[in-house]
CHARMM internal coordinates of N, CA and C (Angstrom, degrees):
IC EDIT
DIST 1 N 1 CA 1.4631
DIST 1 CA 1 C 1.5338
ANGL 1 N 1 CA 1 C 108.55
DIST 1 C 2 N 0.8480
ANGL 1 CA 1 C 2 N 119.81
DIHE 1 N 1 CA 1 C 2 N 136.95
DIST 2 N 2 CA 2.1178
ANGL 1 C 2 N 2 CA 143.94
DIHE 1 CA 1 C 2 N 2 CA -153.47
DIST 2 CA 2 C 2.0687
ANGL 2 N 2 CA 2 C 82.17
DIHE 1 C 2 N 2 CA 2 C -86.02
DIST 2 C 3 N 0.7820
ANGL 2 CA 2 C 3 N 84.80
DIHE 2 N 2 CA 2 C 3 N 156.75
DIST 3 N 3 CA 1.8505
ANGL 2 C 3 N 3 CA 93.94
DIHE 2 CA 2 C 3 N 3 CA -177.27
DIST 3 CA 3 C 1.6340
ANGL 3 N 3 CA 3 C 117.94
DIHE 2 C 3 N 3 CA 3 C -106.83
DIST 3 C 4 N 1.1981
ANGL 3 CA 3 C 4 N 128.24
DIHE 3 N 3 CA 3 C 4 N 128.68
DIST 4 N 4 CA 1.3181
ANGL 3 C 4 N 4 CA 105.62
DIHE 3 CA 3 C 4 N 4 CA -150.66
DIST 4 CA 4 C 1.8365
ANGL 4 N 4 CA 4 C 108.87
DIHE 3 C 4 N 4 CA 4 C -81.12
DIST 4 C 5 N 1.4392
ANGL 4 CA 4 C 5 N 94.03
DIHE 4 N 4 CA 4 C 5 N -179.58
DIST 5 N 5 CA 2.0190
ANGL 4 C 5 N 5 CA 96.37
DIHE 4 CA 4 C 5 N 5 CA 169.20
DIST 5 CA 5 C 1.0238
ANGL 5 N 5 CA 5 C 129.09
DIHE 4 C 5 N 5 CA 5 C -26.28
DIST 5 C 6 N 1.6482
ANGL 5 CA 5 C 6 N 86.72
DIHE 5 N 5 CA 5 C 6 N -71.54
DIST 6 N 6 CA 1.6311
ANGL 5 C 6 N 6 CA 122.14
DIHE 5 CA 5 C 6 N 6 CA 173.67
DIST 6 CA 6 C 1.2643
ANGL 6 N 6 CA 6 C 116.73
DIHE 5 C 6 N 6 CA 6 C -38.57
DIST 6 C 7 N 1.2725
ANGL 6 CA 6 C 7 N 129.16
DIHE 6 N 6 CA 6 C 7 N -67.91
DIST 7 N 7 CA 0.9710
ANGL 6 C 7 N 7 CA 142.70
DIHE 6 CA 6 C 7 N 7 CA 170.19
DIST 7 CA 7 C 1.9104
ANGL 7 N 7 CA 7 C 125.16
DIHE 6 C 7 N 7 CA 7 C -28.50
DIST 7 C 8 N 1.4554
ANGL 7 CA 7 C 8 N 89.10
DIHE 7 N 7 CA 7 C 8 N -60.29
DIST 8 N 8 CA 1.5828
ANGL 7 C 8 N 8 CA 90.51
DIHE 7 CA 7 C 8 N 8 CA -170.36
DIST 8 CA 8 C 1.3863
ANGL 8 N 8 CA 8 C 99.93
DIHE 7 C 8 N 8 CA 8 C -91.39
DIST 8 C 9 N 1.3709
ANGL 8 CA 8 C 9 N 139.24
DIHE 8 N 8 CA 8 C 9 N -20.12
DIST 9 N 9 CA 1.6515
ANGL 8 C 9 N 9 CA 135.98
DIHE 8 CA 8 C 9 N 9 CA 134.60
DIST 9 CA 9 C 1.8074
ANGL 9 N 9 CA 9 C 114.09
DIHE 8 C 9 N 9 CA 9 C -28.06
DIST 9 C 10 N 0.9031
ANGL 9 CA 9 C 10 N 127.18
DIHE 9 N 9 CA 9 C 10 N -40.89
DIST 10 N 10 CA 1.3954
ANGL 9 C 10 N 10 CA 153.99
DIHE 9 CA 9 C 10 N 10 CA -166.31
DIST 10 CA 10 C 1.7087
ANGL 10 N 10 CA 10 C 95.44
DIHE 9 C 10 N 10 CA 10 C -59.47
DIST 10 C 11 N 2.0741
ANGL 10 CA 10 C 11 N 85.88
DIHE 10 N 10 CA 10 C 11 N -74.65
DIST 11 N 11 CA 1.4290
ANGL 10 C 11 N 11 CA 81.76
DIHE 10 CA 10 C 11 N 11 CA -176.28
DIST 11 CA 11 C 1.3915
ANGL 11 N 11 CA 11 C 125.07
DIHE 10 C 11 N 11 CA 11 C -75.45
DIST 11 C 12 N 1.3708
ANGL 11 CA 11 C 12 N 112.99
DIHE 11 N 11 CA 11 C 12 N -33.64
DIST 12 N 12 CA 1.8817
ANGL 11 C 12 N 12 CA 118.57
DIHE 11 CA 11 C 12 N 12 CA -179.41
DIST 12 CA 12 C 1.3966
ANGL 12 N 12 CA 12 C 76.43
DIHE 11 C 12 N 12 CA 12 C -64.73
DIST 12 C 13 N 1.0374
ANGL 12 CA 12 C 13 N 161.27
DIHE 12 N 12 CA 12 C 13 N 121.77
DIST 13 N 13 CA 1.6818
ANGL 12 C 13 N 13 CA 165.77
DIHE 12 CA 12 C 13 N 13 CA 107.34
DIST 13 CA 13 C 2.1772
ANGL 13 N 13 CA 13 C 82.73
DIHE 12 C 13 N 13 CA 13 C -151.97
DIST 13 C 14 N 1.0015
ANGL 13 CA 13 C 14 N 82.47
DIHE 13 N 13 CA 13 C 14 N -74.33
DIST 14 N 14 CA 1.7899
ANGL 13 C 14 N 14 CA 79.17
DIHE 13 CA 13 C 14 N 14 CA -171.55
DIST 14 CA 14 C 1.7220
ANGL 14 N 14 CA 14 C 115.91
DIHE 13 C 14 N 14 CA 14 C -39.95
DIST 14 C 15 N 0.8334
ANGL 14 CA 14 C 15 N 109.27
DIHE 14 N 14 CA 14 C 15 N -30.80
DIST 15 N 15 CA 1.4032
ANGL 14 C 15 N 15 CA 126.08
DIHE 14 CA 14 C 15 N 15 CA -174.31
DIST 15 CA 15 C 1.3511
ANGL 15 N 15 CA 15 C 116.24
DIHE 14 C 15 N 15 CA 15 C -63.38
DIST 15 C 16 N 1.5552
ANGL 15 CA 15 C 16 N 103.18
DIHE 15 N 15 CA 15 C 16 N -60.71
DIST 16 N 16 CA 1.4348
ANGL 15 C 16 N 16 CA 121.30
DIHE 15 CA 15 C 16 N 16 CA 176.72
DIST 16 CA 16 C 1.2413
ANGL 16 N 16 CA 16 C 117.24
DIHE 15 C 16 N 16 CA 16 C -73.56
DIST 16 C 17 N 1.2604
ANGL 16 CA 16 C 17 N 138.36
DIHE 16 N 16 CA 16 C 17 N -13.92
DIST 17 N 17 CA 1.3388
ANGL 16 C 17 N 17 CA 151.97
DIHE 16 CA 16 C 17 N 17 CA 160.66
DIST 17 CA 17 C 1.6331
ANGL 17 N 17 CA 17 C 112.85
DIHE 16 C 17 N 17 CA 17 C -71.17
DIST 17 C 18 N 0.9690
ANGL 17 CA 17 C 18 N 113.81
DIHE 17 N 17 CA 17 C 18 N -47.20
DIST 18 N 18 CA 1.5648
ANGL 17 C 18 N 18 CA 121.37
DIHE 17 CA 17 C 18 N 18 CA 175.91
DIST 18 CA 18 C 1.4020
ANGL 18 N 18 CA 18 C 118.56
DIHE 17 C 18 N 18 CA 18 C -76.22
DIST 18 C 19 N 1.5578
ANGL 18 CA 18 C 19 N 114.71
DIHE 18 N 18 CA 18 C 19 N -21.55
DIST 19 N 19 CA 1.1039
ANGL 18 C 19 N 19 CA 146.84
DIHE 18 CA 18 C 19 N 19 CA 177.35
DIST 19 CA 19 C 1.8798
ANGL 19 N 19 CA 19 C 110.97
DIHE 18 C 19 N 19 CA 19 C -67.04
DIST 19 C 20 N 1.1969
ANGL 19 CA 19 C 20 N 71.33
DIHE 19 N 19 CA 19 C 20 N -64.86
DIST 20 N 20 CA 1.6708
ANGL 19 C 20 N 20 CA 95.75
DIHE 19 CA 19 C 20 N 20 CA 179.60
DIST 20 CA 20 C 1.7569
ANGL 20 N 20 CA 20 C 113.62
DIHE 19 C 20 N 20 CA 20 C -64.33
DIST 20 C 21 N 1.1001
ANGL 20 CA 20 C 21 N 107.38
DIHE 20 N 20 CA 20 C 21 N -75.89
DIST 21 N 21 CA 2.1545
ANGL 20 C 21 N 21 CA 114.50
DIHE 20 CA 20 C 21 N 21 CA 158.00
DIST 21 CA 21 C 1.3897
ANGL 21 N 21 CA 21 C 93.44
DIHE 20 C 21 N 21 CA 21 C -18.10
DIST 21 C 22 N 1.4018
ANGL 21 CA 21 C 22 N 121.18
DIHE 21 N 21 CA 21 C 22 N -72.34
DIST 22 N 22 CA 1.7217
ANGL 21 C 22 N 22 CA 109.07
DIHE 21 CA 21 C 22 N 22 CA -155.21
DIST 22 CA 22 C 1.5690
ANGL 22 N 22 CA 22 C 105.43
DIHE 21 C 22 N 22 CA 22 C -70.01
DIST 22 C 23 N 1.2209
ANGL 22 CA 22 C 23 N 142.10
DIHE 22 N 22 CA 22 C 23 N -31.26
DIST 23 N 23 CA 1.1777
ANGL 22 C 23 N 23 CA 135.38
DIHE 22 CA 22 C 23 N 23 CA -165.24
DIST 23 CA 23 C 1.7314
ANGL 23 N 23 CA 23 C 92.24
DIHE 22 C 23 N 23 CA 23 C -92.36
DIST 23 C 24 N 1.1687
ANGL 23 CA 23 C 24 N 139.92
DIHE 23 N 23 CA 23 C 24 N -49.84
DIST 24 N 24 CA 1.4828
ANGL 23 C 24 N 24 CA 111.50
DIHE 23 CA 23 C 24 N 24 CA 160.96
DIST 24 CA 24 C 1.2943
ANGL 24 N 24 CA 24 C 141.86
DIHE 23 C 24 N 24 CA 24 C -78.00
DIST 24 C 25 N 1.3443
ANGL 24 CA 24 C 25 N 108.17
DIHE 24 N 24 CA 24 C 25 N 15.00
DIST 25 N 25 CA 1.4467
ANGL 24 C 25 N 25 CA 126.39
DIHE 24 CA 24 C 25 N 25 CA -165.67
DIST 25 CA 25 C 1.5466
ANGL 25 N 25 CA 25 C 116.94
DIHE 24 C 25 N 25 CA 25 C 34.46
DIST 25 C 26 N 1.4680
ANGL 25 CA 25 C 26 N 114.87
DIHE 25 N 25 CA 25 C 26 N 60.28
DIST 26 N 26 CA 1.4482
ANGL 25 C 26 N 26 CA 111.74
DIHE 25 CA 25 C 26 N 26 CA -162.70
DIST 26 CA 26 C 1.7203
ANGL 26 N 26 CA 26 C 89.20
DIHE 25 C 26 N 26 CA 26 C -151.91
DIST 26 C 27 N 1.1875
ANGL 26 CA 26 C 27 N 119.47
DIHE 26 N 26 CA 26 C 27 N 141.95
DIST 27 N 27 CA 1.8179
ANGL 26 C 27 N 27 CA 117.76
DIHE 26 CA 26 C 27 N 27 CA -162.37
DIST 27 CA 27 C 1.9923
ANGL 27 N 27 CA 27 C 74.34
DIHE 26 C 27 N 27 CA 27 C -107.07
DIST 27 C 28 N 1.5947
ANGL 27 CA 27 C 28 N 104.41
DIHE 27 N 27 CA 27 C 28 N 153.06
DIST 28 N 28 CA 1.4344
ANGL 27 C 28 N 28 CA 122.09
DIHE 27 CA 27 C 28 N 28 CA 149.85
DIST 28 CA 28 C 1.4735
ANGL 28 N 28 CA 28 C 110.48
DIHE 27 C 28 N 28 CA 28 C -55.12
DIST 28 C 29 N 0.9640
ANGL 28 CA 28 C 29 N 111.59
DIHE 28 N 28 CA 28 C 29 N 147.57
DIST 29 N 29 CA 1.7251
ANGL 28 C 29 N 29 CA 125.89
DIHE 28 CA 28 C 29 N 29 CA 170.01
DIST 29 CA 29 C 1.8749
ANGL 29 N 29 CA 29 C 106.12
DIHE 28 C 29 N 29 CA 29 C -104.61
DIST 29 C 30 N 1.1265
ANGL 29 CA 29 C 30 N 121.64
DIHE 29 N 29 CA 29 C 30 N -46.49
DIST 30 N 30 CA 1.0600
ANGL 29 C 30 N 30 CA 115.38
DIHE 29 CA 29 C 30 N 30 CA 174.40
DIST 30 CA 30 C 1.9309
ANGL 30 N 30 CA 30 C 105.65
DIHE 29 C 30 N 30 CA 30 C -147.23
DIST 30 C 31 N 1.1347
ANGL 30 CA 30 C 31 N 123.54
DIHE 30 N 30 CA 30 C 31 N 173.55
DIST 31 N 31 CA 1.4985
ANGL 30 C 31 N 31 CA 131.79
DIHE 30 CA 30 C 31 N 31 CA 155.21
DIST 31 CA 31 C 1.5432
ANGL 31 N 31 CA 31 C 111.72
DIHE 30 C 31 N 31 CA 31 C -162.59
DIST 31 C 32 N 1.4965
ANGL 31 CA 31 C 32 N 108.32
DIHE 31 N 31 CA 31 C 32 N 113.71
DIST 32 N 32 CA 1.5740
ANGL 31 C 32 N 32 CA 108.41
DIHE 31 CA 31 C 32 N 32 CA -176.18
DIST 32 CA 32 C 1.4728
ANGL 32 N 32 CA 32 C 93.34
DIHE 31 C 32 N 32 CA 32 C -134.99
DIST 32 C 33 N 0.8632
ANGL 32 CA 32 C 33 N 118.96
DIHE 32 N 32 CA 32 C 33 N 140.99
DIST 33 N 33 CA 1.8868
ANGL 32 C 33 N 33 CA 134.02
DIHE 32 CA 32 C 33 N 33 CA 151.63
DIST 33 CA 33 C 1.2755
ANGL 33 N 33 CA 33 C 107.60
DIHE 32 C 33 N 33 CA 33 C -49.95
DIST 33 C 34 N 1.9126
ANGL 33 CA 33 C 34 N 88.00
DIHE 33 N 33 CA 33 C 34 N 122.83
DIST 34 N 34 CA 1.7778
ANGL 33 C 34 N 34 CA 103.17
DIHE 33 CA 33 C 34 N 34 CA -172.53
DIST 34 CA 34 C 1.8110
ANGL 34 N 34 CA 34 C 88.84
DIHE 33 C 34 N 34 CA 34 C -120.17
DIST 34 C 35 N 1.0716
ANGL 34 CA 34 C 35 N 133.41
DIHE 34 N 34 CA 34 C 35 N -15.31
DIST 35 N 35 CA 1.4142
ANGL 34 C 35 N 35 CA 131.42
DIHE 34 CA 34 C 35 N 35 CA 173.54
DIST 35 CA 35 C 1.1987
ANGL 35 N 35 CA 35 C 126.89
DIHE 34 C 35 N 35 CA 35 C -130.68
DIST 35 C 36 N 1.3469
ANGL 35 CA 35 C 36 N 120.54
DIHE 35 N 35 CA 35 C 36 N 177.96
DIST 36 N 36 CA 1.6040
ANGL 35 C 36 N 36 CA 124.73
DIHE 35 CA 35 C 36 N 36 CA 138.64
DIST 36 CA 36 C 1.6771
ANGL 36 N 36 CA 36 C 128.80
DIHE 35 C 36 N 36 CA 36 C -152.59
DIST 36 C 37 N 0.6458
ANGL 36 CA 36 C 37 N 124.42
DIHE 36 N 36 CA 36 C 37 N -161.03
DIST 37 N 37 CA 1.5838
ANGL 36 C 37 N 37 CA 113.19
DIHE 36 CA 36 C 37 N 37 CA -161.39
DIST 37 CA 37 C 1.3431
ANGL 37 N 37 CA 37 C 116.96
DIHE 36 C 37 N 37 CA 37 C -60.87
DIST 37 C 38 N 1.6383
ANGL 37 CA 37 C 38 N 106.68
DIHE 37 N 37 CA 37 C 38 N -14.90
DIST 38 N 38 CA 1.4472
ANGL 37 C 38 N 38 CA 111.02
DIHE 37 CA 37 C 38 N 38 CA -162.29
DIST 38 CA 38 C 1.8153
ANGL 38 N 38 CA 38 C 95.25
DIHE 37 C 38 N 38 CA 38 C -106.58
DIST 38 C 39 N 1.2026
ANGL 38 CA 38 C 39 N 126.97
DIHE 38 N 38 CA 38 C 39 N 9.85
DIST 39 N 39 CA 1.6873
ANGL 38 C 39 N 39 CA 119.98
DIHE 38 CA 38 C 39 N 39 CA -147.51
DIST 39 CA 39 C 2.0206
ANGL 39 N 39 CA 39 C 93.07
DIHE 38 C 39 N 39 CA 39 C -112.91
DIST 39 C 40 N 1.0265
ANGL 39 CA 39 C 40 N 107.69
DIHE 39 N 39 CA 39 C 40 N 124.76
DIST 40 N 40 CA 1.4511
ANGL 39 C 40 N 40 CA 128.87
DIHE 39 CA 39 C 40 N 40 CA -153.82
DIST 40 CA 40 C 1.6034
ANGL 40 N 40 CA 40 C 92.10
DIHE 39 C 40 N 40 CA 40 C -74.97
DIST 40 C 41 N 1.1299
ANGL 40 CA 40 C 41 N 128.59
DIHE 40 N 40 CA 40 C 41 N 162.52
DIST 41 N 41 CA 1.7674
ANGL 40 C 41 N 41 CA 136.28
DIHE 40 CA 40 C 41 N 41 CA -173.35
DIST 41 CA 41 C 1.5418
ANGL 41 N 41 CA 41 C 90.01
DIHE 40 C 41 N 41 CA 41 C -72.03
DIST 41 C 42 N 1.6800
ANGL 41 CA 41 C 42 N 149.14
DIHE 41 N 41 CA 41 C 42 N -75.16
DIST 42 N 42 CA 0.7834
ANGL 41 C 42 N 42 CA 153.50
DIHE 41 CA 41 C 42 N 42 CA 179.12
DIST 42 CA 42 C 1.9254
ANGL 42 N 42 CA 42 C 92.31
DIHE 41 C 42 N 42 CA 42 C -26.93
DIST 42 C 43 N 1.1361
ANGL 42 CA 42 C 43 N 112.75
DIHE 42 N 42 CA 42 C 43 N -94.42
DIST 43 N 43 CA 1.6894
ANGL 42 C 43 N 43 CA 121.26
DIHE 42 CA 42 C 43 N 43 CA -169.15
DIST 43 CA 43 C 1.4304
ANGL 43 N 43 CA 43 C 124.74
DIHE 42 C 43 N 43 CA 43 C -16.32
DIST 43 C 44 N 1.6557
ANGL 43 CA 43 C 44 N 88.04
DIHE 43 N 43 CA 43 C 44 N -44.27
DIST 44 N 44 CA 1.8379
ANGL 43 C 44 N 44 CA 100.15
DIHE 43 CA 43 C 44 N 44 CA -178.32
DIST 44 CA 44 C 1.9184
ANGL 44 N 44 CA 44 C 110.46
DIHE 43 C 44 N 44 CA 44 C -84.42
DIST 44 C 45 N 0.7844
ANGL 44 CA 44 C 45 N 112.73
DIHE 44 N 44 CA 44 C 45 N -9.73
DIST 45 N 45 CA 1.6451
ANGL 44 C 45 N 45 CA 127.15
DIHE 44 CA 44 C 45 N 45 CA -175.80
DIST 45 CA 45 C 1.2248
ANGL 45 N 45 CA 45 C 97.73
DIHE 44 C 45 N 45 CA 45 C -96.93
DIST 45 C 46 N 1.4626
ANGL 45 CA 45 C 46 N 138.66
DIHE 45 N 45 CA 45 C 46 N -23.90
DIST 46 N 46 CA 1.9276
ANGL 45 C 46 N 46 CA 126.56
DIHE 45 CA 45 C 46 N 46 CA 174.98
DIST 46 CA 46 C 1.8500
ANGL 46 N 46 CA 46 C 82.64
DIHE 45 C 46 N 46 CA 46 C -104.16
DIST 46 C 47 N 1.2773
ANGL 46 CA 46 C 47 N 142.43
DIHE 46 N 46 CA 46 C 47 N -29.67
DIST 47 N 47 CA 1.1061
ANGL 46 C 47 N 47 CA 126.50
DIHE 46 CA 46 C 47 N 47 CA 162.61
DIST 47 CA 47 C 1.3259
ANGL 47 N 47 CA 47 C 125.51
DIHE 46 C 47 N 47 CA 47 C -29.58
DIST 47 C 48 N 1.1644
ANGL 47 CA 47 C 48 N 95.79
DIHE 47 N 47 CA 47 C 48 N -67.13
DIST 48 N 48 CA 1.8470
ANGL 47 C 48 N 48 CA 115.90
DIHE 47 CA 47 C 48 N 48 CA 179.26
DIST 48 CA 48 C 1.3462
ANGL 48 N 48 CA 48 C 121.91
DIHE 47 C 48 N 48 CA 48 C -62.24
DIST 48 C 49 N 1.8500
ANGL 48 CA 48 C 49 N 97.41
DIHE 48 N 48 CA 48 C 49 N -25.81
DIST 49 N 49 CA 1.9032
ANGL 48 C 49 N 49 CA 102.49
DIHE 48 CA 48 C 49 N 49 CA 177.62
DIST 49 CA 49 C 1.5852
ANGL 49 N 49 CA 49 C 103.93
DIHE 48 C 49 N 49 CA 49 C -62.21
DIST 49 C 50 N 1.2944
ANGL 49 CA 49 C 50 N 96.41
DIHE 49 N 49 CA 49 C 50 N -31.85
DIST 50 N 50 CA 1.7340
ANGL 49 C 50 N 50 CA 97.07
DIHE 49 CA 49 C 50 N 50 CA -150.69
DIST 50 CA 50 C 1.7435
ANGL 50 N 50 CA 50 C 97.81
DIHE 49 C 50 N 50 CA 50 C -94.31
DIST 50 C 51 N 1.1267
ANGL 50 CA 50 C 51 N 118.17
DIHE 50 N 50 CA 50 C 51 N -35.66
DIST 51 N 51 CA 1.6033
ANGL 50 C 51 N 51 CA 110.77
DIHE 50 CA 50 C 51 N 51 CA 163.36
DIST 51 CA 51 C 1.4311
ANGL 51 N 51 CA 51 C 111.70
DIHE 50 C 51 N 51 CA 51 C -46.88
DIST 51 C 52 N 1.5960
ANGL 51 CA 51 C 52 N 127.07
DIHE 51 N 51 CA 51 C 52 N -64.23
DIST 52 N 52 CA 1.1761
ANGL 51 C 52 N 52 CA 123.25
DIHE 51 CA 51 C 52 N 52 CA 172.41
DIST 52 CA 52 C 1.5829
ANGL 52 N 52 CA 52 C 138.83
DIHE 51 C 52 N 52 CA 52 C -43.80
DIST 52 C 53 N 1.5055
ANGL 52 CA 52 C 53 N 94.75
DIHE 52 N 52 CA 52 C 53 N -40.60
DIST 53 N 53 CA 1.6643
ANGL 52 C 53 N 53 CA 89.05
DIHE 52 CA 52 C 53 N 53 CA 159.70
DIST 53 CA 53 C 1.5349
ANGL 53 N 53 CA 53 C 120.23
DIHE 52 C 53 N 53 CA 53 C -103.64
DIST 53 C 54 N 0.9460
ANGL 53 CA 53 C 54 N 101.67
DIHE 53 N 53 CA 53 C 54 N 15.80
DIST 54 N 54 CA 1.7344
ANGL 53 C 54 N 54 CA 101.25
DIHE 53 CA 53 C 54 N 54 CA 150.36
DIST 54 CA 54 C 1.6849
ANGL 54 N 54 CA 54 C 125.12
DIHE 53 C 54 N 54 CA 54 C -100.79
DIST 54 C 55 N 1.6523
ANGL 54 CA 54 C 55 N 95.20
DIHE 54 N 54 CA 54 C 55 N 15.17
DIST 55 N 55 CA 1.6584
ANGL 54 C 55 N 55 CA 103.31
DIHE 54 CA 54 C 55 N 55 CA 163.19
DIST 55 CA 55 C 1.4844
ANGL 55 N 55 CA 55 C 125.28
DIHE 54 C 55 N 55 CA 55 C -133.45
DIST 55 C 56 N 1.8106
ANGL 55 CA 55 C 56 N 84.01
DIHE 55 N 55 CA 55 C 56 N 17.68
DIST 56 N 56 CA 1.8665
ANGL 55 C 56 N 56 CA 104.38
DIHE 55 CA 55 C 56 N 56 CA 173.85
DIST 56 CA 56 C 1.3577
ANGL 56 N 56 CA 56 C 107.08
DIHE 55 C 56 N 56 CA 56 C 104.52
DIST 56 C 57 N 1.8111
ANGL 56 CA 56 C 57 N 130.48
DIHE 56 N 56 CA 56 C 57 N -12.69
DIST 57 N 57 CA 1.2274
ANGL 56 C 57 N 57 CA 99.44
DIHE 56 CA 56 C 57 N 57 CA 177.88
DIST 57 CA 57 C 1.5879
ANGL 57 N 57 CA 57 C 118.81
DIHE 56 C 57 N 57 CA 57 C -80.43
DIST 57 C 58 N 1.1841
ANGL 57 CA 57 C 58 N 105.74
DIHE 57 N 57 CA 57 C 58 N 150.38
DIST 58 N 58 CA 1.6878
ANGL 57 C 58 N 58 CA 104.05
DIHE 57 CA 57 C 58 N 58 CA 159.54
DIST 58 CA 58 C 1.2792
ANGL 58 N 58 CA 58 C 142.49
DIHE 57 C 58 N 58 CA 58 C -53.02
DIST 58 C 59 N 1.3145
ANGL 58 CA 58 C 59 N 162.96
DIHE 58 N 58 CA 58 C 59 N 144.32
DIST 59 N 59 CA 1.5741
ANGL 58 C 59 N 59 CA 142.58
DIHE 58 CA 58 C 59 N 59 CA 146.58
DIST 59 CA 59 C 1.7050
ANGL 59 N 59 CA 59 C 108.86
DIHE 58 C 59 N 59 CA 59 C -120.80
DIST 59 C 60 N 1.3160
ANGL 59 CA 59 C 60 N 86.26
DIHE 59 N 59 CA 59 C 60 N 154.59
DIST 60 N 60 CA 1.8717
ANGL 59 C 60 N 60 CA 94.16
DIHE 59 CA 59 C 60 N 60 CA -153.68
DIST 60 CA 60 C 2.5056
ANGL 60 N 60 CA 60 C 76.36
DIHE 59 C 60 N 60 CA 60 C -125.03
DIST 60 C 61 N 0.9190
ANGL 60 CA 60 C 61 N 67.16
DIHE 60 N 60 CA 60 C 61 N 113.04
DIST 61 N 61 CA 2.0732
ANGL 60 C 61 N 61 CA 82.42
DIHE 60 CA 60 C 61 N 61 CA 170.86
DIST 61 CA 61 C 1.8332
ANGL 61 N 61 CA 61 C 109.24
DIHE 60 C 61 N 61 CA 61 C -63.57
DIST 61 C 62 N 1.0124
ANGL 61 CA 61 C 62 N 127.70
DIHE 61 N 61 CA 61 C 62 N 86.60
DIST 62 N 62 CA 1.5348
ANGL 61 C 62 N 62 CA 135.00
DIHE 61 CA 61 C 62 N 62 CA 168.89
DIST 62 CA 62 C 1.9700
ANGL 62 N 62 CA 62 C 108.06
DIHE 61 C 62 N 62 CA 62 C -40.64
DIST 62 C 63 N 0.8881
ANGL 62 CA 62 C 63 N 100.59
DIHE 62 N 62 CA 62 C 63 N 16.86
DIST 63 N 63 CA 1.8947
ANGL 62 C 63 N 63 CA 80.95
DIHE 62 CA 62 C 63 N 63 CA -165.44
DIST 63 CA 63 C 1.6483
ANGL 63 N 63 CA 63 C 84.08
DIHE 62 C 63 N 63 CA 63 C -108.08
END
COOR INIT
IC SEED 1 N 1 CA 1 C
IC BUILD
């Protein structure tokens, strides 16, 4: 049985992450999906607000 997309996306994502940590010697804190192909520049930017403070950072509104 053939292995799916997902799957081997899955691991080249795992890979490059573990990849990445060891060559800066610095571990991820988080990685979640803030878009996708269809998610407008505005959409993905309150995406990312709200991932971030749902892992403790703050945001302070410039206007």
């Amino acid at each position: 049985m053939a292995k799916s997309k997902s799957t081997n996306h899955n691991k080249s994502l795992q890979h490059y992450i573990k990849a990445r940590e060891k060559a800066e010697n610095k571990e991820n804190l988080f990685l979640e999906k803030i878009a996708d192909k269809d998610t407008t520049k505005d959409e993905m930017i309150e995406n990312l607000k709200k991932v971030l403070i749902a892992h403790g950072w703050t945001y302070k509104d410039d206007k």
